[in-house]
PDB file of N, CA, C, O and CB in Angstrom:
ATOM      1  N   UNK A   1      50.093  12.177  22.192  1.00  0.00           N
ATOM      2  CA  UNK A   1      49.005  12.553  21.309  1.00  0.00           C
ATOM      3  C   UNK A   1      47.703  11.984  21.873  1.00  0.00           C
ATOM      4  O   UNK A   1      47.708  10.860  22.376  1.00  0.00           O
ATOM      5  CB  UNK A   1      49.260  12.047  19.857  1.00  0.00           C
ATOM      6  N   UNK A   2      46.615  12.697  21.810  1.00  0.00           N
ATOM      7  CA  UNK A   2      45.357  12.453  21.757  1.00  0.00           C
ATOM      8  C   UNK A   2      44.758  11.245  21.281  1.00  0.00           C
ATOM      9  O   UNK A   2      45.114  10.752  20.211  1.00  0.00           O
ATOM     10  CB  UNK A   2      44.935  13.297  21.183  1.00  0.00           C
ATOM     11  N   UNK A   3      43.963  10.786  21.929  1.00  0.00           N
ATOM     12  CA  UNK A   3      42.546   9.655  20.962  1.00  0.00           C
ATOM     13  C   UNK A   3      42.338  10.216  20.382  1.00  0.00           C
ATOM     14  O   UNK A   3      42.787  11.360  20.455  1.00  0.00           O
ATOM     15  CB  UNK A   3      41.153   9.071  21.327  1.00  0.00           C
ATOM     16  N   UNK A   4      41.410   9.786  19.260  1.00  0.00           N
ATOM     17  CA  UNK A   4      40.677  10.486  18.430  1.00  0.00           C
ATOM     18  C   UNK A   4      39.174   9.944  19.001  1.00  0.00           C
ATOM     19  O   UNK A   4      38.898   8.786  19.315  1.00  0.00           O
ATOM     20  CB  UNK A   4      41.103  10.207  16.805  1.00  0.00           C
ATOM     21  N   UNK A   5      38.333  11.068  19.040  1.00  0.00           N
ATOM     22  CA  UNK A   5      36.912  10.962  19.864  1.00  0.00           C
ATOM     23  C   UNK A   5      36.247   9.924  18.477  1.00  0.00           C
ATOM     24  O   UNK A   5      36.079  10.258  17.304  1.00  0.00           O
ATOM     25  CB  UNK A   5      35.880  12.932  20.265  1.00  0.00           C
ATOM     26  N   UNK A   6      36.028   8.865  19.007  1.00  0.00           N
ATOM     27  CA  UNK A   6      35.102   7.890  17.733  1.00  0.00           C
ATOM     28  C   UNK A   6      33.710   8.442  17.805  1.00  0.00           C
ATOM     29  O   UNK A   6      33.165   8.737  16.741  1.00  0.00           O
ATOM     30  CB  UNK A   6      34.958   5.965  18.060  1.00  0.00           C
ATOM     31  N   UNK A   7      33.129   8.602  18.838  1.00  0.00           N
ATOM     32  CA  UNK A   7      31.626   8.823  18.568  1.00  0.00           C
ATOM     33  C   UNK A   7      31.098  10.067  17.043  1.00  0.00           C
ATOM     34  O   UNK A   7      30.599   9.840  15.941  1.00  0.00           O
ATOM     35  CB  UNK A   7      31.059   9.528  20.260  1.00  0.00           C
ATOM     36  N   UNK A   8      31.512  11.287  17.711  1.00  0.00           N
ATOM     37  CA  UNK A   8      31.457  12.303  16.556  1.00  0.00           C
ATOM     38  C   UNK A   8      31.986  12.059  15.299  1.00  0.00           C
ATOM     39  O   UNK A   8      31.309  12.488  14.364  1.00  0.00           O
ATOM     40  CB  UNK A   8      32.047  13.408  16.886  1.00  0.00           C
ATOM     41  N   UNK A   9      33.015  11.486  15.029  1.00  0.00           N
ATOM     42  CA  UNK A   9      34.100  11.411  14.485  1.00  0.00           C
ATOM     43  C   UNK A   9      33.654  10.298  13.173  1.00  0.00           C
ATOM     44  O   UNK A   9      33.919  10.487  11.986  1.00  0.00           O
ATOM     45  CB  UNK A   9      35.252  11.001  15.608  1.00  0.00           C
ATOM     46  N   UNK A  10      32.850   9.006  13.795  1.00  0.00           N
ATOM     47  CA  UNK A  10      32.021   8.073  13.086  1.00  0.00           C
ATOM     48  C   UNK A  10      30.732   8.118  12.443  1.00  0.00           C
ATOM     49  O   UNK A  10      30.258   7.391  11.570  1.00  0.00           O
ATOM     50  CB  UNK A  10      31.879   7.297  13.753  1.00  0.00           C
ATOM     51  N   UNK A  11      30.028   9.603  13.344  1.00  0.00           N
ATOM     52  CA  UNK A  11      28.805   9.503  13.136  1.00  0.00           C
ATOM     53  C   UNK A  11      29.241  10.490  11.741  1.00  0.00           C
ATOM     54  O   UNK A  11      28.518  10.439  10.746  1.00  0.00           O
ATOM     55  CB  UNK A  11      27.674   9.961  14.451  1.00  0.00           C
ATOM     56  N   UNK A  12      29.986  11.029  11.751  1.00  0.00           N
ATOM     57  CA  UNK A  12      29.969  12.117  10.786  1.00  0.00           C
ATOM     58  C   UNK A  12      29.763  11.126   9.202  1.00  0.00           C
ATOM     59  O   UNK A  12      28.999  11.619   8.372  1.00  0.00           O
ATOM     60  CB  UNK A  12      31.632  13.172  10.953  1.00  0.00           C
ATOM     61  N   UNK A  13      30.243  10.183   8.957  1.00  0.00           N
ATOM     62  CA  UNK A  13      30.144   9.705   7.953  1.00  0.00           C
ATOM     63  C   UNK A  13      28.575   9.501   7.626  1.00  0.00           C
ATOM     64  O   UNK A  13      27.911   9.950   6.691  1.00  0.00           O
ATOM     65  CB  UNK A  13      30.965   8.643   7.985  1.00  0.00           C
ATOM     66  N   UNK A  14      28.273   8.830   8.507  1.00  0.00           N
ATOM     67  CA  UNK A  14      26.178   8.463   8.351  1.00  0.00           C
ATOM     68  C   UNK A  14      25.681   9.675   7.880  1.00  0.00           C
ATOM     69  O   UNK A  14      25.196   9.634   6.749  1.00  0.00           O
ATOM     70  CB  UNK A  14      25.045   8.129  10.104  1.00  0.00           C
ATOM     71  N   UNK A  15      25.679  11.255   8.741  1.00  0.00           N
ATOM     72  CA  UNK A  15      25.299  11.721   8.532  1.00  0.00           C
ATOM     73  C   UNK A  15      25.435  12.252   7.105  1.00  0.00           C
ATOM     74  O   UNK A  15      24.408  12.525   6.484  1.00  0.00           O
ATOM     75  CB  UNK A  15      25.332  12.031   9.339  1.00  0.00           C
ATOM     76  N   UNK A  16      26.954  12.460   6.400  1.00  0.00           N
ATOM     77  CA  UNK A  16      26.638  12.478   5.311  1.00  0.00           C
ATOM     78  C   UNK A  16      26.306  11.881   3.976  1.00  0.00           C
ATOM     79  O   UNK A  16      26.103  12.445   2.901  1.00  0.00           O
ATOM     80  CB  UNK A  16      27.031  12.845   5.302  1.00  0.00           C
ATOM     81  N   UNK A  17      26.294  10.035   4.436  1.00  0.00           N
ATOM     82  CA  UNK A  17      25.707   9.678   3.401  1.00  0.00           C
ATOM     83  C   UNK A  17      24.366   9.284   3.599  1.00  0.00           C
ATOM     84  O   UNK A  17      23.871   8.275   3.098  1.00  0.00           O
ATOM     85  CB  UNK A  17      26.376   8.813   2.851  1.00  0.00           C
ATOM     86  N   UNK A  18      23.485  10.495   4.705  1.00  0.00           N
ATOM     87  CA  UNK A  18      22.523  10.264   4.579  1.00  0.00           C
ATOM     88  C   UNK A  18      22.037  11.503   3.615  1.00  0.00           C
ATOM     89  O   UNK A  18      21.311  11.431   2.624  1.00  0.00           O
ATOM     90  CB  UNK A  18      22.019   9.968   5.788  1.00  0.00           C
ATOM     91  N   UNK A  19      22.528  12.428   4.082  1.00  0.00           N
ATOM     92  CA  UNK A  19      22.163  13.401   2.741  1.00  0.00           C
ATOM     93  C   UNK A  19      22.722  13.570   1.765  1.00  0.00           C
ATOM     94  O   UNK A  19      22.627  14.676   1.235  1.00  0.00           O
ATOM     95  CB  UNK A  19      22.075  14.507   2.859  1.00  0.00           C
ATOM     96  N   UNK A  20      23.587  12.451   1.105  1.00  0.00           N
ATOM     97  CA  UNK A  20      23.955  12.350  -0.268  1.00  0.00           C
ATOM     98  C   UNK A  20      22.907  11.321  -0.813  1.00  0.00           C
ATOM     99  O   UNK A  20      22.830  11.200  -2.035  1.00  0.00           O
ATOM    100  CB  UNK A  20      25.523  11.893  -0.470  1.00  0.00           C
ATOM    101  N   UNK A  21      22.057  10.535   0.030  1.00  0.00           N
ATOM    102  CA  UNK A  21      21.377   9.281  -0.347  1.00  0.00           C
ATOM    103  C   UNK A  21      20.042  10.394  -0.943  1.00  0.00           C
ATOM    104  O   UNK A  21      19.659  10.583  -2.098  1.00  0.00           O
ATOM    105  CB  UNK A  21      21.033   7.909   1.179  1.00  0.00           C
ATOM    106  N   UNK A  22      19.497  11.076   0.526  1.00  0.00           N
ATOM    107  CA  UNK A  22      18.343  11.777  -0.251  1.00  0.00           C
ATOM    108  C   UNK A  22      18.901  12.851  -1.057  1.00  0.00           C
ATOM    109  O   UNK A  22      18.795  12.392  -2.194  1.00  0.00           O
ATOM    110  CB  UNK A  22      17.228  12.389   0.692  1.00  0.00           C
ATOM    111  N   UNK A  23      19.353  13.834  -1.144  1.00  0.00           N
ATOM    112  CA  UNK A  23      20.055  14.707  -2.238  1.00  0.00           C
ATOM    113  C   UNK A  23      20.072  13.818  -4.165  1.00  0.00           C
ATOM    114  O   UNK A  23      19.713  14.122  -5.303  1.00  0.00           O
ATOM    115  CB  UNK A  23      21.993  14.906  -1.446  1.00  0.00           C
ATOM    116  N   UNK A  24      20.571  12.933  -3.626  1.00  0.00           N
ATOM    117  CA  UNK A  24      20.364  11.999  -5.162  1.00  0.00           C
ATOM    118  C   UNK A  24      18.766  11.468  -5.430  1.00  0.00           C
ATOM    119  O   UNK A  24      18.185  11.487  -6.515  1.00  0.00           O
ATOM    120  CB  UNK A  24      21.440  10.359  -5.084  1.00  0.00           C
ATOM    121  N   UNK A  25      18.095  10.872  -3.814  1.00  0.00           N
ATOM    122  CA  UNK A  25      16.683  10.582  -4.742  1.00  0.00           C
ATOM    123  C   UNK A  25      15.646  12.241  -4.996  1.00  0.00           C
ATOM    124  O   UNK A  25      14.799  12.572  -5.825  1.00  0.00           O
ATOM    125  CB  UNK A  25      15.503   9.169  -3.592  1.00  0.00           C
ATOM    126  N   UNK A  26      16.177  12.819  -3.997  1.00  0.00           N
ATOM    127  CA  UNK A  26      15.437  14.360  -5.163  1.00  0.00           C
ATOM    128  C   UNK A  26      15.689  14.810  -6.525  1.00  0.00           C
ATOM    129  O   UNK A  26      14.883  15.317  -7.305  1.00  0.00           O
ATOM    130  CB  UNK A  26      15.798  15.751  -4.668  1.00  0.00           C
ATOM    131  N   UNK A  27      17.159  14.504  -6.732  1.00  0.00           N
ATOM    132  CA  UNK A  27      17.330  14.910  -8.204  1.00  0.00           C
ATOM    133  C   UNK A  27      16.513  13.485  -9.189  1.00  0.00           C
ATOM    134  O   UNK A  27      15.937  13.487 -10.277  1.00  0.00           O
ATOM    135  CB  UNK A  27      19.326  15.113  -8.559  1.00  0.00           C
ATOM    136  N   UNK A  28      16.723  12.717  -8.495  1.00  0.00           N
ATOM    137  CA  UNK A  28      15.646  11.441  -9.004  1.00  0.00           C
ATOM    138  C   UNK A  28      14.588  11.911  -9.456  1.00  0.00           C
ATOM    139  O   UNK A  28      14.277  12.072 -10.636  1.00  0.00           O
ATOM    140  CB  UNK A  28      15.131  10.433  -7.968  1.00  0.00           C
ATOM    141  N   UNK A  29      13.943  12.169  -8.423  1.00  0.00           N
ATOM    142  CA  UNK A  29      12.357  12.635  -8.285  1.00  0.00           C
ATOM    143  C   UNK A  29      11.790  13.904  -9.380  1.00  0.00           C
ATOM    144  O   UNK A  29      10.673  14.013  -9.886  1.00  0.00           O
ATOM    145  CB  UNK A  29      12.162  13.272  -6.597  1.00  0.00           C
ATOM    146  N   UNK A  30      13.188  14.936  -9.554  1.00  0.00           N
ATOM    147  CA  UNK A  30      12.832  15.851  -9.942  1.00  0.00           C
ATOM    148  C   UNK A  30      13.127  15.412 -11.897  1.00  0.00           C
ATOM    149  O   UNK A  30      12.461  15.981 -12.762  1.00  0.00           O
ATOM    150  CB  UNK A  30      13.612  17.082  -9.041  1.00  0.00           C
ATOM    151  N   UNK A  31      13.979  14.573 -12.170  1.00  0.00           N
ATOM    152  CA  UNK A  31      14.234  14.363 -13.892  1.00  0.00           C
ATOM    153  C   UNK A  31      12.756  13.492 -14.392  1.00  0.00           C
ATOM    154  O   UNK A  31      12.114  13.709 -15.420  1.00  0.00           O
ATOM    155  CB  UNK A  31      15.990  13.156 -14.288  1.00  0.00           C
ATOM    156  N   UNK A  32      12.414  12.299 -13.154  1.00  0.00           N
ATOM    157  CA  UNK A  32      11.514  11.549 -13.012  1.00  0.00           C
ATOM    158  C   UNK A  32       9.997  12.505 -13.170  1.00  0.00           C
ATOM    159  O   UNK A  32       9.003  12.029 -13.717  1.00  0.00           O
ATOM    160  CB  UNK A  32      11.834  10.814 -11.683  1.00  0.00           C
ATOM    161  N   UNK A  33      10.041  14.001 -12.553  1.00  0.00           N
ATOM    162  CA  UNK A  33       8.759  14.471 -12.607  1.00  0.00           C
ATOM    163  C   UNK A  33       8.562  14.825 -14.249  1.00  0.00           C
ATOM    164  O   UNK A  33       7.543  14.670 -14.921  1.00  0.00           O
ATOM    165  CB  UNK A  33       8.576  15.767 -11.540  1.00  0.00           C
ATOM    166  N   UNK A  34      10.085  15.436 -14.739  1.00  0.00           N
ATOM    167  CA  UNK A  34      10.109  16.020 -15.931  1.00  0.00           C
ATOM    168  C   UNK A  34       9.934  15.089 -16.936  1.00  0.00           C
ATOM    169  O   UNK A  34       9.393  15.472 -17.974  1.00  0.00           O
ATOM    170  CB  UNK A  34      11.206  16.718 -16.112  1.00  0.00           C
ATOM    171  N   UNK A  35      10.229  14.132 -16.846  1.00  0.00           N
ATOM    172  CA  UNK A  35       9.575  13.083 -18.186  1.00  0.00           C
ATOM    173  C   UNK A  35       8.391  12.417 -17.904  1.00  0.00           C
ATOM    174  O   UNK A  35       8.036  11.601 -18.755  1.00  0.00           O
ATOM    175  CB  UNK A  35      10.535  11.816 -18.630  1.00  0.00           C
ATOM    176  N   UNK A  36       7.670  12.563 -16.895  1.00  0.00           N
ATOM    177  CA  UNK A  36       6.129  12.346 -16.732  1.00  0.00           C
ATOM    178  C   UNK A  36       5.726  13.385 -17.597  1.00  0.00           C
ATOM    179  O   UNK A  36       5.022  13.210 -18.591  1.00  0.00           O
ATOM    180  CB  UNK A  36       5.461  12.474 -15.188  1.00  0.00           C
ATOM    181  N   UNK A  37       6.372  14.947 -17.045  1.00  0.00           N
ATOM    182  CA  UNK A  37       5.386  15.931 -17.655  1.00  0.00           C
ATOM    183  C   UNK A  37       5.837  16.058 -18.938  1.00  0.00           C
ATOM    184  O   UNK A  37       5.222  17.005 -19.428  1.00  0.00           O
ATOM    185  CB  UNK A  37       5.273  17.319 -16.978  1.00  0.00           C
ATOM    186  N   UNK A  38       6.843  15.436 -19.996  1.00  0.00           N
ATOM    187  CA  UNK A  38       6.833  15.253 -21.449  1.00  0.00           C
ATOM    188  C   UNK A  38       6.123  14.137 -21.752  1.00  0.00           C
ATOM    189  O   UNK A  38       5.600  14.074 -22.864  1.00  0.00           O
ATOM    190  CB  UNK A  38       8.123  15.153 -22.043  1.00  0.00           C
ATOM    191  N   UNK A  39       5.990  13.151 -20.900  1.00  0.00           N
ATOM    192  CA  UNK A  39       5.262  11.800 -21.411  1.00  0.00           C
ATOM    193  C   UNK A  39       5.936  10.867 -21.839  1.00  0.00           C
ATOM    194  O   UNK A  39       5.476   9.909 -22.460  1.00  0.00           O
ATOM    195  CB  UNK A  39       4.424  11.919 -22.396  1.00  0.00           C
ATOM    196  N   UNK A  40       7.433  11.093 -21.475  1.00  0.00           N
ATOM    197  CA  UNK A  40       8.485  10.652 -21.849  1.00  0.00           C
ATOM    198  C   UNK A  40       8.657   9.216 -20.852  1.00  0.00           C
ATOM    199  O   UNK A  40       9.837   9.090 -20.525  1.00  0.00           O
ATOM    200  CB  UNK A  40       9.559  11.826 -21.765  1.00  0.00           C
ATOM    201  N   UNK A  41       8.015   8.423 -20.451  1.00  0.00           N
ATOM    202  CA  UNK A  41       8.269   7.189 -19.289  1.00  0.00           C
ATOM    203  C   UNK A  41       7.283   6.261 -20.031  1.00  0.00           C
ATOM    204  O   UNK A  41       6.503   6.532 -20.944  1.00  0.00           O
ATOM    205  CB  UNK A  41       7.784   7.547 -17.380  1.00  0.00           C
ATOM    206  N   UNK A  42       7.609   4.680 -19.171  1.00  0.00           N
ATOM    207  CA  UNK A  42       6.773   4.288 -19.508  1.00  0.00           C
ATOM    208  C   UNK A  42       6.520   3.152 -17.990  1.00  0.00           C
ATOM    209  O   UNK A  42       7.105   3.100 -16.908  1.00  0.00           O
ATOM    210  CB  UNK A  42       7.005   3.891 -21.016  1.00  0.00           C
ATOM    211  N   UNK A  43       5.757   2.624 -18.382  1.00  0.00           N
ATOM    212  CA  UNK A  43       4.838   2.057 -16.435  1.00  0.00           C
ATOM    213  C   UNK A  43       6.143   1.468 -16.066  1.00  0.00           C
ATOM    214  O   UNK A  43       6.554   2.003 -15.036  1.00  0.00           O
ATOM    215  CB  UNK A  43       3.064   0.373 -16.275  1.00  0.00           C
ATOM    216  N   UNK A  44       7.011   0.494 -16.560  1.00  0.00           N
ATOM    217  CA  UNK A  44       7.693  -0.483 -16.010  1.00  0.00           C
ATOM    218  C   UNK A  44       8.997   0.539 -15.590  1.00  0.00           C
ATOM    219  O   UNK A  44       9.675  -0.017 -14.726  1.00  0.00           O
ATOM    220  CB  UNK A  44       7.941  -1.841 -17.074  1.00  0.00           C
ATOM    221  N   UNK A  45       9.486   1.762 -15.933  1.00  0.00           N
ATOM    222  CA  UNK A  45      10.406   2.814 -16.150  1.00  0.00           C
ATOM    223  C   UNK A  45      10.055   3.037 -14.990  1.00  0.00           C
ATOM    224  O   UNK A  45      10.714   2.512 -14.093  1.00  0.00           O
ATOM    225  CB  UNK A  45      10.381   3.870 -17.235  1.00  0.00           C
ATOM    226  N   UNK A  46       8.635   4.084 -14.572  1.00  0.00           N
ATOM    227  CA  UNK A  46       8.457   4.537 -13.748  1.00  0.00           C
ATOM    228  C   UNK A  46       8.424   3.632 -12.859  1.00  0.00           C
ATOM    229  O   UNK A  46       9.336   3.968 -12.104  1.00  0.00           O
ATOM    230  CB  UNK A  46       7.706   5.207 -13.864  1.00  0.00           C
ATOM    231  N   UNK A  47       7.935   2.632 -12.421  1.00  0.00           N
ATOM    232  CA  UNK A  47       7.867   1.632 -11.347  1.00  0.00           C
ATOM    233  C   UNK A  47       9.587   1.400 -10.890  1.00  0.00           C
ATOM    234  O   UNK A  47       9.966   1.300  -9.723  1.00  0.00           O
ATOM    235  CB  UNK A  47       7.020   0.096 -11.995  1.00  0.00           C
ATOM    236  N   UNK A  48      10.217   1.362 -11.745  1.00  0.00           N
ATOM    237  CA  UNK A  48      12.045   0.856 -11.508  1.00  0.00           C
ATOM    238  C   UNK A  48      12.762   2.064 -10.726  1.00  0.00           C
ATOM    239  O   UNK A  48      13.696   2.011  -9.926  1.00  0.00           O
ATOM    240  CB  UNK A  48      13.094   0.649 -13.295  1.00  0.00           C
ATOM    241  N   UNK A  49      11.839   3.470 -11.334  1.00  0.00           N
ATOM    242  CA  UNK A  49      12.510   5.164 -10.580  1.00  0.00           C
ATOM    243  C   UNK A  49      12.022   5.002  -9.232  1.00  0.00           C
ATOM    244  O   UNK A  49      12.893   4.864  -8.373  1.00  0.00           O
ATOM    245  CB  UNK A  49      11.754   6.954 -11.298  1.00  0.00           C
ATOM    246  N   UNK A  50      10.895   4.989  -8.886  1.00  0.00           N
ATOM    247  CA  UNK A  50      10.274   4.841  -7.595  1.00  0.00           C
ATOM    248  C   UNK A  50      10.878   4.008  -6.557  1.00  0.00           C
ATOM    249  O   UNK A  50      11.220   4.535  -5.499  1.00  0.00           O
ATOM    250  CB  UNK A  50       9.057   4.377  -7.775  1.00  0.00           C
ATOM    251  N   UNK A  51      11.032   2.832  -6.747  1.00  0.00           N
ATOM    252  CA  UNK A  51      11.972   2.097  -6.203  1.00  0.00           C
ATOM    253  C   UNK A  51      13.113   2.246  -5.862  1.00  0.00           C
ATOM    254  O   UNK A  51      13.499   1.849  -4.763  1.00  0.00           O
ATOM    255  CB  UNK A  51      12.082   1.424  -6.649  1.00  0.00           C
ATOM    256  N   UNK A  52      13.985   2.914  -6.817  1.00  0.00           N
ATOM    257  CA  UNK A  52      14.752   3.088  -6.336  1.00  0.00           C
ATOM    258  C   UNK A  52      14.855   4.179  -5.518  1.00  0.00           C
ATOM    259  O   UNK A  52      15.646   4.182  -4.576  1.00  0.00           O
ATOM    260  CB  UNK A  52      15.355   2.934  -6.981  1.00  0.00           C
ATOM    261  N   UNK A  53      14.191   5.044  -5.755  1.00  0.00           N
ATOM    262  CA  UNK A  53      13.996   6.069  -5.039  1.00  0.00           C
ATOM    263  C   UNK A  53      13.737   5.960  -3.533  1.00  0.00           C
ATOM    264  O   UNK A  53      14.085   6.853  -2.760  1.00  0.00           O
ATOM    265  CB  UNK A  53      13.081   6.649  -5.614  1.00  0.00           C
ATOM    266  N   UNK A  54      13.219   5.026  -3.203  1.00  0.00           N
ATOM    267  CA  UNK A  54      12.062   4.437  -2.143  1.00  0.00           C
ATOM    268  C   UNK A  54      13.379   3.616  -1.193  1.00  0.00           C
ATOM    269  O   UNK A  54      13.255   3.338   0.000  1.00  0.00           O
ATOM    270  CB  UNK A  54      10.512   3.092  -3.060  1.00  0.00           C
ATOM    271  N   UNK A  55      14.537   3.341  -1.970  1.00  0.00           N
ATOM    272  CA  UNK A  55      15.450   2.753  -1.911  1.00  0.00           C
ATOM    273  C   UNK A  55      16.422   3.203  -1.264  1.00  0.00           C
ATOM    274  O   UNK A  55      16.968   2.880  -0.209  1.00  0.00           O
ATOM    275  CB  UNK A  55      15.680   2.486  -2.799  1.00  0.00           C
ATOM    276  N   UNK A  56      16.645   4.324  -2.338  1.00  0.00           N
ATOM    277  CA  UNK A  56      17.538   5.712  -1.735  1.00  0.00           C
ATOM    278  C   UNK A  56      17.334   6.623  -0.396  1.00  0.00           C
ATOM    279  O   UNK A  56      18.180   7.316   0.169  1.00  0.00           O
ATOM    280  CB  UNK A  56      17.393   6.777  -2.755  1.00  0.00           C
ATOM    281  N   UNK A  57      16.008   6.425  -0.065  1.00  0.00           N
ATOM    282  CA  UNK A  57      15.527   7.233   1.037  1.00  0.00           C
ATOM    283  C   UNK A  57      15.463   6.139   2.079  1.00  0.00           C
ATOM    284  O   UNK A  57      15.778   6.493   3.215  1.00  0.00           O
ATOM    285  CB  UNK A  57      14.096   8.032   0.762  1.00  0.00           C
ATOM    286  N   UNK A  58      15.028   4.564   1.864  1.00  0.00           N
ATOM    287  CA  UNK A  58      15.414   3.646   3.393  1.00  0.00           C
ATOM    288  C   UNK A  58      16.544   3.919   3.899  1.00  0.00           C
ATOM    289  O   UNK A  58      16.802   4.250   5.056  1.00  0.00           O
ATOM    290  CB  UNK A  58      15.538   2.084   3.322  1.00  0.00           C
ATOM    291  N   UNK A  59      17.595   3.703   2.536  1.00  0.00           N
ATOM    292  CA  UNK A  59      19.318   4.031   3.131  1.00  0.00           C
ATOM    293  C   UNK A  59      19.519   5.344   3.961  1.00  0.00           C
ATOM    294  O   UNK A  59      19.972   5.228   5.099  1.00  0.00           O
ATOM    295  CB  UNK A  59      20.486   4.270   1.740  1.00  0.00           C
ATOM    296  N   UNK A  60      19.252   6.428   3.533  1.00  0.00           N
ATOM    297  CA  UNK A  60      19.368   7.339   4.213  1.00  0.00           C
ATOM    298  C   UNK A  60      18.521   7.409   5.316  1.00  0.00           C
ATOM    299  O   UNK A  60      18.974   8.301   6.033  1.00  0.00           O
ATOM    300  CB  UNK A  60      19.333   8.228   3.548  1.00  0.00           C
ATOM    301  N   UNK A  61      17.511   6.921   5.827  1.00  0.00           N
ATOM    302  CA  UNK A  61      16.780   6.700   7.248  1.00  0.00           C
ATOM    303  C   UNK A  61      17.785   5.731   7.996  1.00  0.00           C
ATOM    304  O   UNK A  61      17.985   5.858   9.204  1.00  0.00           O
ATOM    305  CB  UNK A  61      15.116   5.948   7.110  1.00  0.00           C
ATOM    306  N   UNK A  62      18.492   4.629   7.133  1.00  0.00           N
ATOM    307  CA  UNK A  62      19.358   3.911   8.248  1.00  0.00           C
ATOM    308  C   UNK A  62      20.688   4.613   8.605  1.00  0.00           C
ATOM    309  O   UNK A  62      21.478   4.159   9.433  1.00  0.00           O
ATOM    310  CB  UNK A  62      19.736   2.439   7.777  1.00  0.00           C
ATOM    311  N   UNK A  63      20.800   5.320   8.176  1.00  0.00           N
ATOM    312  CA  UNK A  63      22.351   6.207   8.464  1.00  0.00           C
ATOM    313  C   UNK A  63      22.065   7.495   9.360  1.00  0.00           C
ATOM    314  O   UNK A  63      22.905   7.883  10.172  1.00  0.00           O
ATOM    315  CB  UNK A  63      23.141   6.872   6.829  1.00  0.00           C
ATOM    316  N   UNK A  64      21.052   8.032   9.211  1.00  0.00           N
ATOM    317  CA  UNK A  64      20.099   8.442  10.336  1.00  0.00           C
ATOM    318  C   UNK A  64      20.015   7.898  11.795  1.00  0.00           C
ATOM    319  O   UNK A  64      20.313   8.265  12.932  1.00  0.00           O
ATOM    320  CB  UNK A  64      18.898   8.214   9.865  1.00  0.00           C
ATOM    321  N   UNK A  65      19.557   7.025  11.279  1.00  0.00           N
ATOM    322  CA  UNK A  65      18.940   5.691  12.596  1.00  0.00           C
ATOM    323  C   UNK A  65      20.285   5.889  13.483  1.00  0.00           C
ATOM    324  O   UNK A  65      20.237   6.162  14.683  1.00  0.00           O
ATOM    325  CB  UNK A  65      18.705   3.476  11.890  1.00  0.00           C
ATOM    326  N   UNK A  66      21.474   5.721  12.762  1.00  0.00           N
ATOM    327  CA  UNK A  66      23.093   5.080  13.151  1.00  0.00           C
ATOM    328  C   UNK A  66      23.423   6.005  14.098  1.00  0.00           C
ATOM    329  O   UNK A  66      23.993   5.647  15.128  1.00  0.00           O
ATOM    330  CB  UNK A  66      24.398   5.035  11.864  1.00  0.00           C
ATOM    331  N   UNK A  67      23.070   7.440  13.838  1.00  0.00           N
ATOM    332  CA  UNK A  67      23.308   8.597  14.623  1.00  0.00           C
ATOM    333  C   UNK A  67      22.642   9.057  15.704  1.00  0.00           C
ATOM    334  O   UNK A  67      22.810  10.036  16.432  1.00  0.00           O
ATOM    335  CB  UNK A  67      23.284   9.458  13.972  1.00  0.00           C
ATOM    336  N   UNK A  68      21.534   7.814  15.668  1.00  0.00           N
ATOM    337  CA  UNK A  68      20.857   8.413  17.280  1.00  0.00           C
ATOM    338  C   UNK A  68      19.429   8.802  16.708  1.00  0.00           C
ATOM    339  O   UNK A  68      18.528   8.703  17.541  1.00  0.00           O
ATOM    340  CB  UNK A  68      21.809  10.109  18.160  1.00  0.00           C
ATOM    341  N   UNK A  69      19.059   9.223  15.454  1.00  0.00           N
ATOM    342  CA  UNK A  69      17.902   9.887  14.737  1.00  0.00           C
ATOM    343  C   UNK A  69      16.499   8.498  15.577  1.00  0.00           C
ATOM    344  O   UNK A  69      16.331   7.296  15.371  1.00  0.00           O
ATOM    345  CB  UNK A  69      18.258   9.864  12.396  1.00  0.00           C
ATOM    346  N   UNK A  70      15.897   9.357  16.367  1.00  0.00           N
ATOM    347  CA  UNK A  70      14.425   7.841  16.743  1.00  0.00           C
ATOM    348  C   UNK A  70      13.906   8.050  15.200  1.00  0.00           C
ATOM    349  O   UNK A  70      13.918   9.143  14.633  1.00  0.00           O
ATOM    350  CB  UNK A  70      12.551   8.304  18.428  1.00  0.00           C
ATOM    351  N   UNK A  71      13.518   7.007  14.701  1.00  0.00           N
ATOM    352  CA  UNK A  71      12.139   7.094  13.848  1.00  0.00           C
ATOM    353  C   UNK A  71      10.970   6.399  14.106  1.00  0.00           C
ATOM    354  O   UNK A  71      11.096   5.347  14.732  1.00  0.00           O
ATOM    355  CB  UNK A  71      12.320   6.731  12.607  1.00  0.00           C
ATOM    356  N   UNK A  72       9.688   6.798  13.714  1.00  0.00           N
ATOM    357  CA  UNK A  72       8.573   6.286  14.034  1.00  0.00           C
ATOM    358  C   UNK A  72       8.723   5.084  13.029  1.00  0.00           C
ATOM    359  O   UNK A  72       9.710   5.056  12.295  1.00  0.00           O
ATOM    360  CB  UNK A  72       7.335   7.270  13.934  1.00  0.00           C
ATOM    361  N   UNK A  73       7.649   3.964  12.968  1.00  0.00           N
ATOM    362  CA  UNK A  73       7.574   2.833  12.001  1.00  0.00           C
ATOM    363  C   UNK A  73       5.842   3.459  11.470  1.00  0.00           C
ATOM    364  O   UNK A  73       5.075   3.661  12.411  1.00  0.00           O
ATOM    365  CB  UNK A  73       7.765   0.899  12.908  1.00  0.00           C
ATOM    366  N   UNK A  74       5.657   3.554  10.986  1.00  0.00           N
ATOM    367  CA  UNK A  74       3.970   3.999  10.101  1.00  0.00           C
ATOM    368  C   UNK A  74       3.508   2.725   9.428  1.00  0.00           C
ATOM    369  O   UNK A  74       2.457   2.711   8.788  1.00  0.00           O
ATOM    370  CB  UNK A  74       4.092   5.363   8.591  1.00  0.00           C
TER     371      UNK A  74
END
């Protein structure tokens, strides 16, 4: 029997919990827009969504990163 090729084989995981990381902070972003536009939040609420959000999207840049992805630093 065969190796099993690790490179592809490993990266595949990063890649998808990099788009389960952002996939979740969009639906974030998007319940988060909808209770701004009811008025439904309040500062310390919104400050805790953002974050995490902000949170959700580092993780998914490092699982990125894992796969070879360059990123710039801004």
């Amino acid at each position: 029997m065969t190796k099993q090729r690790e490179f592809p084989n490993n990266m595949r995981r990063h890649r998808d919990r990099a788009a389960e990381e952002a996939n979740e902070a969009l639906a974030r972003i998007d319940a988060l827009y909808g209770r701004v536009r009811r008025g439904e939040f309040t500062r310390s609420g919104l400050e805790r969504d953002l974050l995490e959000i902000s949170r959700q999207l580092h993780l998914a840049m490092r699982h990125l990163e894992r796969t070879g992805a360059e990123t710039e630093p801004e």
